[in-house]
ZATORDO-602271 format. One record per residue (C-alpha): x, y, z. Coordinates in pm, whole numbers, plus 50000, padded with zeros to 5 digits. Example, Ala and Ser with C-alpha at 12.3 -4.5 7.8 and 13.67 -1.06 7.14 Angstrom:
BEGIN
512304955050780 513674989450714 
***
This chain:
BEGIN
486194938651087 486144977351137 489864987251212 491055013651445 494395036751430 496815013551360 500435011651408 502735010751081 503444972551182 500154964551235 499374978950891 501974956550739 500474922950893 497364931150770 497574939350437 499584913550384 496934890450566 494324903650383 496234904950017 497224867050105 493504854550168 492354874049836 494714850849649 497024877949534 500264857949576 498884824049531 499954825049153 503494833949278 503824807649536 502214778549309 505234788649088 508114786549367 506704753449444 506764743049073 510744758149087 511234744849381 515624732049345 516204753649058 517724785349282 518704801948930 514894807848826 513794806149197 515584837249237 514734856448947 511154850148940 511524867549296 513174895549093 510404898448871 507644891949094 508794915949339 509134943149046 505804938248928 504654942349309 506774976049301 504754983548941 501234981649138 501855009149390 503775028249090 500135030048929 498535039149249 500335065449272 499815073048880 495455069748991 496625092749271 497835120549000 494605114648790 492475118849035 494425150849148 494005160448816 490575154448814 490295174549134 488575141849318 489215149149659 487125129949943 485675161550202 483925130350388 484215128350770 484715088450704 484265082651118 480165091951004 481165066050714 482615036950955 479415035451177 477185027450881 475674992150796 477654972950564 475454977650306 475065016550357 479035017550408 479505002750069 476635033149910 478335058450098 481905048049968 481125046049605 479495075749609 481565098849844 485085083149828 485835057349542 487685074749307 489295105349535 493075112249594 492485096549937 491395067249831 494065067449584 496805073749859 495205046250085 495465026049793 499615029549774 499705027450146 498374997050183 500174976649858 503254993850021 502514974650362 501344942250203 504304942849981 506944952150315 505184927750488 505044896350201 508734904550126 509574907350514 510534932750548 509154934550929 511074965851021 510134993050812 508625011151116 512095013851155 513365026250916 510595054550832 511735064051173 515345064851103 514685084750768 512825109650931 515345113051199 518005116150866 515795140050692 515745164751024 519225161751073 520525166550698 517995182350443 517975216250531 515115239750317 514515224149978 518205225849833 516995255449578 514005231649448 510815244749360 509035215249524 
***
């Protein structure tokens, strides 16, 4: 399925669709059903799973820096990229995006969306809107910071 501009909620549903059918909460929900009357460890092995979720996209963004570092930056037009065969797509990628800082920052993107949307947290559309609306309205210049 070739996806188009999509919305920040349409992100959300599916990455989290897409994260689901790859198995990567199975593990998690075979162990609330195991727990399943014991609220105590129900609870915190929410806690933990959801910091471990919060520990993925904290080393995307660490591959992010690396590849930064590394000064791996994609100069692809990727619309040339989406037209390809499968099989040519997955060439092309490998060769002129795996790796870069934009791959890197789609990475965090879309474990931020899965993890929004697996947690339900179905408004954050909202809320980016409401920070940036914040952000306007109160942080004026960078407070004296250098960045």
């Amino acid at each position: 399925m070739i996806l188009e501009e999509l919305t920040v909620d349409e992100l959300v549903r599916e990455a989290t669709s897409r994260a689901s059918d790859r198995g990567y909460y199975s593990v998690h929900e075979e162990t609330l059903a195991v727990l399943t009357g014991n609220e105590r460890m129900l609870d915190e092995t929410e806690n933990i799973f959801m910091c471990a979720q919060l520990s993925l996209i904290s080393a995307e963004v660490s591959e992010a820096i690396e590849a930064h570092r590394r000064g791996d930056i994609s100069i692809s037009n990727l619309s040339n990229l989406m037209e390809l065969s499968d099989k040519d797509f997955v060439c092309s990628y490998k060769s002129q995006v795996k790796g870069t800082l934009q791959e890197e920052l789609a990475d965090i993107f879309i474990r931020a969306a899965s993890f929004c949307g697996y947690f339900g947290f179905t408004d954050i559309s909202q809320h980016i809107r409401a920070k940036l609306r914040f952000t306007d309205l109160t942080v004026k210049g960078r407070d004296g910071k250098r960045y």
